[in-house]
C-alpha positions as CSV (number, residue, x, y, z in Angstrom):
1,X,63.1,-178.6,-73.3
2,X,60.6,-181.3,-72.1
3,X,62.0,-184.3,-74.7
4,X,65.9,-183.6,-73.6
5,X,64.6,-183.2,-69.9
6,X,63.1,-186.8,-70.2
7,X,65.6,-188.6,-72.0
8,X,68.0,-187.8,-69.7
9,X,66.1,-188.9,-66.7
10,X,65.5,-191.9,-68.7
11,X,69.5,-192.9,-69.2
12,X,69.6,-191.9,-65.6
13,X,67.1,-194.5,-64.9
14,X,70.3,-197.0,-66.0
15,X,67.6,-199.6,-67.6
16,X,68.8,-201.1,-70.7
17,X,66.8,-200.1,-73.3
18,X,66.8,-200.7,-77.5
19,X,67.4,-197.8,-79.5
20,X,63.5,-198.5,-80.9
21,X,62.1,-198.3,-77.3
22,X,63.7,-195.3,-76.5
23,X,62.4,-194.1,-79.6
24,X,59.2,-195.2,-79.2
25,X,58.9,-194.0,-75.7
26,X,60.1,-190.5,-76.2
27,X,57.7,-190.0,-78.6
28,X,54.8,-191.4,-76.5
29,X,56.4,-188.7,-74.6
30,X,56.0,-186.1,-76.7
31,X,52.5,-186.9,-78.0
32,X,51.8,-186.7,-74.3
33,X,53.4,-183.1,-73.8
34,X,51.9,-181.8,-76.6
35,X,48.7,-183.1,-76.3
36,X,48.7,-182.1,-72.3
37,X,49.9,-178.3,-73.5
38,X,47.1,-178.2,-76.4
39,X,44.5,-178.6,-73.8
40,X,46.0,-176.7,-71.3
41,X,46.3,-173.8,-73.8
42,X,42.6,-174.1,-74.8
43,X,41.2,-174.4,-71.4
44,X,43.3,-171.0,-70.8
45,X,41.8,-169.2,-73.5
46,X,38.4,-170.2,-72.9
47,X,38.6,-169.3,-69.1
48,X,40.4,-166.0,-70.5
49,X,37.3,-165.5,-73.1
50,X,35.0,-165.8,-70.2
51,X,36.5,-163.9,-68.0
52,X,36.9,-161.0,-70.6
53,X,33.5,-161.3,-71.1
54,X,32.3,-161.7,-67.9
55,X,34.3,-157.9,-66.6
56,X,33.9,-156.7,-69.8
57,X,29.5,-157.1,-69.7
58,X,30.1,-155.7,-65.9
59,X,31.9,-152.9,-67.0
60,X,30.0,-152.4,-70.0
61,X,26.6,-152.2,-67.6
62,X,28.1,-150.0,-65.4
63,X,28.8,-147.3,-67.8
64,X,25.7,-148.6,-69.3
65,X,23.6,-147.3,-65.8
66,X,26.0,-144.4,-65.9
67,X,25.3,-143.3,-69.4
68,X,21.0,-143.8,-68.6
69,X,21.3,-141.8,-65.3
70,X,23.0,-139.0,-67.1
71,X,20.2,-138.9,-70.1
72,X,17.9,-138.7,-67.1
73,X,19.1,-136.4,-65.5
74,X,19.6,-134.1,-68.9
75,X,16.0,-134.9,-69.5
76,X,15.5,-133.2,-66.1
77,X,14.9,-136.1,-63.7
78,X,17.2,-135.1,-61.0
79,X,16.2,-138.5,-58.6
80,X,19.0,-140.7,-61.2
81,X,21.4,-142.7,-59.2
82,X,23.8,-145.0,-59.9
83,X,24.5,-147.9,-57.8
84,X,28.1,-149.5,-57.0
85,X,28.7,-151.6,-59.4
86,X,31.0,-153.7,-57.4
87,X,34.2,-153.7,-59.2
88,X,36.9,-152.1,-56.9
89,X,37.4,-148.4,-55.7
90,X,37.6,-146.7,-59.0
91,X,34.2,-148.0,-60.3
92,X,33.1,-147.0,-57.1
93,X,34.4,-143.1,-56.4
94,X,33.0,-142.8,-59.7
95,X,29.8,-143.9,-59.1
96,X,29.8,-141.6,-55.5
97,X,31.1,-138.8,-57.4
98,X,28.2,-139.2,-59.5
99,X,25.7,-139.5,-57.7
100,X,26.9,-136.3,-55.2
101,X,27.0,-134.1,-58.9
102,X,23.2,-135.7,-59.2
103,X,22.2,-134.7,-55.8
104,X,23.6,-130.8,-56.2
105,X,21.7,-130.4,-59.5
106,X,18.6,-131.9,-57.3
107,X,18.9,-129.6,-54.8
108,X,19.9,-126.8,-57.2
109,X,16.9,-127.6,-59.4
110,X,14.5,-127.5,-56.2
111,X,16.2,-124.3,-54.9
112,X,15.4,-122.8,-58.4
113,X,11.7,-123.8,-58.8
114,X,11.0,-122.7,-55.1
115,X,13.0,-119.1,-55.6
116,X,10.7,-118.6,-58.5
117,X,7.6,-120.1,-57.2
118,X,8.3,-117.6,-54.0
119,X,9.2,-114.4,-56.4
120,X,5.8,-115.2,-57.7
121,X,4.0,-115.2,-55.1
122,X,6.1,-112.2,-53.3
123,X,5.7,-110.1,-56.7
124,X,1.8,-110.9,-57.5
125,X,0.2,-108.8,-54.2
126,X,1.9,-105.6,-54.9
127,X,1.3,-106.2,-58.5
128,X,-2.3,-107.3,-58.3
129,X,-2.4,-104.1,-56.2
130,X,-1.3,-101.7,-58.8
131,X,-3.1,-103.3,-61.5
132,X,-6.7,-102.7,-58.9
133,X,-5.9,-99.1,-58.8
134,X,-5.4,-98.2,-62.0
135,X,-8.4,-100.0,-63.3
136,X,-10.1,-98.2,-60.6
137,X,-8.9,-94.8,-61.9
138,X,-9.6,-96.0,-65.3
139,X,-13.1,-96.6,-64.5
140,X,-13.8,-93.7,-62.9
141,X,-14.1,-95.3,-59.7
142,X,-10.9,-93.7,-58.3
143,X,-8.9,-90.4,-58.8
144,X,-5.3,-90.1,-59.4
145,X,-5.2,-88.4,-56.1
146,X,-2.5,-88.4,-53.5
147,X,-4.2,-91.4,-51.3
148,X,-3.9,-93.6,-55.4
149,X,-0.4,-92.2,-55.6
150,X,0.5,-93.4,-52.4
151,X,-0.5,-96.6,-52.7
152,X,0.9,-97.1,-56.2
153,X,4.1,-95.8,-54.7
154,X,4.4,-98.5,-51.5
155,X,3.7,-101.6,-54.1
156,X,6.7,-100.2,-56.4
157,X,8.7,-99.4,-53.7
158,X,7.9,-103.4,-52.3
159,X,8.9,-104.6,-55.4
160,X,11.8,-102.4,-55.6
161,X,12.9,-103.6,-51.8
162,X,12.1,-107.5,-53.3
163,X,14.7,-106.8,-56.1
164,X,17.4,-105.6,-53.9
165,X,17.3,-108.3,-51.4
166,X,17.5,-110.7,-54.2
167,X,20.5,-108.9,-55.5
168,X,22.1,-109.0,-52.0
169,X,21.8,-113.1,-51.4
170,X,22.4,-113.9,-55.1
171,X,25.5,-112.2,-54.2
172,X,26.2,-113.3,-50.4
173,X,25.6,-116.9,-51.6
174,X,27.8,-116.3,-55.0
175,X,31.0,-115.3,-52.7
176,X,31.9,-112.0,-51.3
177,X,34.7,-110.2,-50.9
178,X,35.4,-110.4,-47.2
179,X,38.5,-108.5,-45.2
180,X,39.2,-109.8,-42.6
181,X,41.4,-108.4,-39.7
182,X,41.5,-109.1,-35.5
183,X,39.2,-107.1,-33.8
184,X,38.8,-107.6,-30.1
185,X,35.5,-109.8,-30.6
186,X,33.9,-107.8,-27.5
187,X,33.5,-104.2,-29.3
188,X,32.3,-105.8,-32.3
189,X,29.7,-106.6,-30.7
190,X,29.2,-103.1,-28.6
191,X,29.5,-101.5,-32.1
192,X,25.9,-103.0,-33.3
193,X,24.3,-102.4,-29.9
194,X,25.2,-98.7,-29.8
195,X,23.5,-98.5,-33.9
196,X,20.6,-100.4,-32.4
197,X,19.9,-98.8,-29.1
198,X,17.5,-95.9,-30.7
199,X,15.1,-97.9,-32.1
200,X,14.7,-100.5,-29.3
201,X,14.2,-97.2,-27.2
202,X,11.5,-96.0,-29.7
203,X,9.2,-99.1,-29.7
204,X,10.1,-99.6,-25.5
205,X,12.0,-103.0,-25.6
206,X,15.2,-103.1,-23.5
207,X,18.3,-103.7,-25.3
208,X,20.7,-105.7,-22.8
209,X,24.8,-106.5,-23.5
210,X,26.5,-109.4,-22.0
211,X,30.1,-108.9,-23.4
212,X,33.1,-110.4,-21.9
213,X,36.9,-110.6,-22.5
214,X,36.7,-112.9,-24.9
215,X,39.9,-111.9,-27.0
216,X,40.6,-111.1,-30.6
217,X,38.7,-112.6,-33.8
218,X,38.8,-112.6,-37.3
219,X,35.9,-111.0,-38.9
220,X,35.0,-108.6,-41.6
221,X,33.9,-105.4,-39.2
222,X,31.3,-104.2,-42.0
223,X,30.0,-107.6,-42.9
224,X,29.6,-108.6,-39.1
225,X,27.9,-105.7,-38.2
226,X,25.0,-106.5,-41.0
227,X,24.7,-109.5,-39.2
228,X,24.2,-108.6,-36.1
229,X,22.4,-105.9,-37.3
230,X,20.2,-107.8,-39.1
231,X,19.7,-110.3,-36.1
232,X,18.9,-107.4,-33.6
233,X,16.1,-105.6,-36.3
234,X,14.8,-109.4,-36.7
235,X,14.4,-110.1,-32.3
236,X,13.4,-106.6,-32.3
237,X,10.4,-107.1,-35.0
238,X,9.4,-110.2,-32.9
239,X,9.6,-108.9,-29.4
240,X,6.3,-107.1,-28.0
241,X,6.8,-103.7,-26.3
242,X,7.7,-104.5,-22.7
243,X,10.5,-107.1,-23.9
244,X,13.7,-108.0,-23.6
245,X,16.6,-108.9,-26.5
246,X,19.8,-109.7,-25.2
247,X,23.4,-109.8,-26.8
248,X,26.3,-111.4,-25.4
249,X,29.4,-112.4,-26.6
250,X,31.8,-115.2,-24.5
251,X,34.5,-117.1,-25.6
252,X,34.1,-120.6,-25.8
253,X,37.6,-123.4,-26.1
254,X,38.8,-122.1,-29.4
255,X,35.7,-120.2,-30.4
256,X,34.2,-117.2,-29.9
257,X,30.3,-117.4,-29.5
258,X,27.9,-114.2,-29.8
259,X,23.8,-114.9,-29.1
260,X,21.0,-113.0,-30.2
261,X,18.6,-113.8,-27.5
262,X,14.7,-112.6,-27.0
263,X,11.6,-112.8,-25.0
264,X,9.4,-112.4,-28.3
265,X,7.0,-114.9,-29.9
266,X,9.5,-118.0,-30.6
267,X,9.0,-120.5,-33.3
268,X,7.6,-123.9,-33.5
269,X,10.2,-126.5,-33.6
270,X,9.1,-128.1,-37.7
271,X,9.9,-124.1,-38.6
272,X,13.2,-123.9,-37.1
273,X,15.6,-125.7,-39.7
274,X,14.3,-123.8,-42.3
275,X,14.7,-120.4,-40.7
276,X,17.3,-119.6,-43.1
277,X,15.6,-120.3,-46.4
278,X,15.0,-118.0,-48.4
279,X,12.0,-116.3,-48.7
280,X,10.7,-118.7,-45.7
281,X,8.0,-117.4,-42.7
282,X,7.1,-119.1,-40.1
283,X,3.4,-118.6,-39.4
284,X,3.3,-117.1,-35.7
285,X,6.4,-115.1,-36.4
286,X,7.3,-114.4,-39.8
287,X,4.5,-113.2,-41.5
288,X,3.7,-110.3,-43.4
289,X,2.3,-108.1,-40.9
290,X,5.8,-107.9,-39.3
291,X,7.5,-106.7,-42.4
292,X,10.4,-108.2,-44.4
293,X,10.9,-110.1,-47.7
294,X,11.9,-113.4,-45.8
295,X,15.3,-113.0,-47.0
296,X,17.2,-111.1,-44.2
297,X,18.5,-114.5,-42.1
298,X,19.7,-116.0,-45.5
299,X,21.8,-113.1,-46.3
300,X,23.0,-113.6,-42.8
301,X,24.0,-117.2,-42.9
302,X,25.8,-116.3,-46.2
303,X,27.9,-113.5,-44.6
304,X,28.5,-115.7,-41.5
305,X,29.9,-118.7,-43.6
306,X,31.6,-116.2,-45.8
307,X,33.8,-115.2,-42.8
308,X,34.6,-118.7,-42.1
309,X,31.6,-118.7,-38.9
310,X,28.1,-120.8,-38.6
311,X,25.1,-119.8,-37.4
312,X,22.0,-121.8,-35.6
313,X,18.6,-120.9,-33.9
314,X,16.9,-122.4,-31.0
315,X,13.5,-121.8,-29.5
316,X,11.7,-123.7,-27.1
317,X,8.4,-123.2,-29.0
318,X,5.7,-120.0,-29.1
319,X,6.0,-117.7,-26.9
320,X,9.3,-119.1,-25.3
321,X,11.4,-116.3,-27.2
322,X,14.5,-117.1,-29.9
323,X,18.1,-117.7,-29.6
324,X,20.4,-116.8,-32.6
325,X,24.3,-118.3,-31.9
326,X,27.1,-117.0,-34.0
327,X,30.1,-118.8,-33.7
328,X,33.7,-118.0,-35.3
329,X,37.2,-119.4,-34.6
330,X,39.5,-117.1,-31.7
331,X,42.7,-115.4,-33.5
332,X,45.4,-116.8,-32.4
């Protein structure tokens, strides 16, 4: 199209020009155009070469750094990340999504070793207790009497006690099958105080109930009595004879809050966020001379969050007493 374009402007021009100079100019004209499009067409594939090569290398490293952080992480270094590699929001969720799937297998992978490093060390008293004994009767040293027997008997039965709580939070924290129906949220609470009030009265600590109007919420009855069940045994374990545990239930905007509140030995503040770990004790209150597996709050913060609730602790420090807060959303 260029030539016919030109000689037109050129006859439009209205200079008189020989046949041989037009001829001679349009193809000057031509060289020109075809020279001008030869190295516009190789300057465009070059800059299209490099620029291939430039996103394809980029692209290439990314999945590159990908491809590395997974073999890592397969070999079992779980600390792999990939950064953003900088080229545009696909590259990127990829790289987030990633690293987040890197971070659960982390946390998974330290959650594994410390269960088993805990059932270790939970299993090998009881264990190294047996083993003792029967050496001892094996030597002579001790009878098979009733005393042997009954020592025997309570390391079994701690083991046994070890194996069901581990049963029961594999399970809470696997999913459970919760019902859940409105109950008025005040005689939920009333329920686990009237189960509890015997053995408060048996070791002397008063049992007190705040419980107002605080309407109707959603909540497993069974599954919410464990936990409050199992909050009450816990503040009763910890609070000294003479002492006072508290439950009151109030409801707060669209929530409905229940606390677990005692005048018992408290808990330093570096113990408090891990509470709910399992197998976790804190020194001054959780230790073995007060009974448990340290798996009774995990279970509980699995059966809260199962009925769509959270739970969280507060304690001004030893001997300043806990706080244990259930919250769960009002039925509407």
């Amino acid at each position: 199209m260029g030539p016919g374009i030109f000689s037109d402007h050129l006859q439009q021009a209205g200079d008189e020009h020989t046949a041989e100079q037009i001829r001679h100019v349009e193809e000057a004209f031509a060289s020109a155009l075809v020279l001008s499009i030869s190295l516009a067409l190789i300057a465009s594939v070059l800059a299209a070469l490099a620029v291939s090569w430039y996103f394809s290398r980029r692209v290439q490293r990314s999945i590159s750094d990908v491809a590395a952080a997974a073999a890592q992480v397969a070999a079992g270094r779980y600390g792999a990340r990939v950064p953003d590699p900088g080229l545009g929001e696909e590259f990127a969720s990829l790289a987030l999504t990633y690293n987040r799937l890197a971070e659960r297998l982390e946390a998974t992978e330290s959650t594994r070793r410390s269960m088993l490093a805990d059932l270790a060390h939970e299993m090998r008293t009881p264990l190294a207790t047996i083993d003792a004994h029967l050496e001892a009767v094996e030597d002579g040293i001790r009878y098979l009497d009733d005393d042997t027997l009954g020592v025997i008997r309570g390391s079994t039965g701690r083991l046994r006690r070890l194996a069901e709580d581990m049963t029961a939070v594999s399970r809470a924290e696997e999913g459970l099958d919760v019902t859940l129906r409105p109950v008025p949220a005040a005689d939920a609470a009333a329920a686990a105080i009237e189960a509890a009030r015997d053995r408060y009265a048996t070791k002397g600590v008063r049992l007190l109930s705040e419980l107002a109007d605080a309407g109707q919420v959603r909540l497993d009855s069974d599954r919410f009595g464990q936990v409050l069940g199992n909050l009450l045994d816990n503040a009763l374990r910890h609070t000294p004879t003479g002492g006072t545990v508290t439950l009151d239930c109030r409801r707060i905007d669209d929530w409905v809050q229940y606390r677990v509140s005692d005048t018992g030995q408290g808990v330093a503040a570096e113990h408090l966020p891990h509470l709910f770990d399992r197998f976790y004790r804190a020194d001054s209150a959780r230790d073995r001379g007060h009974g448990g597996s340290g798996i009774g709050l995990a279970i509980a913060k699995a059966l809260v969050e199962a009925q769509g609730g959270g739970i969280s602790v507060t304690s001004a420090g030893p001997g300043s007493g806990t706080t244990f807060t259930l919250r769960f959303p009002c039925f509407k």
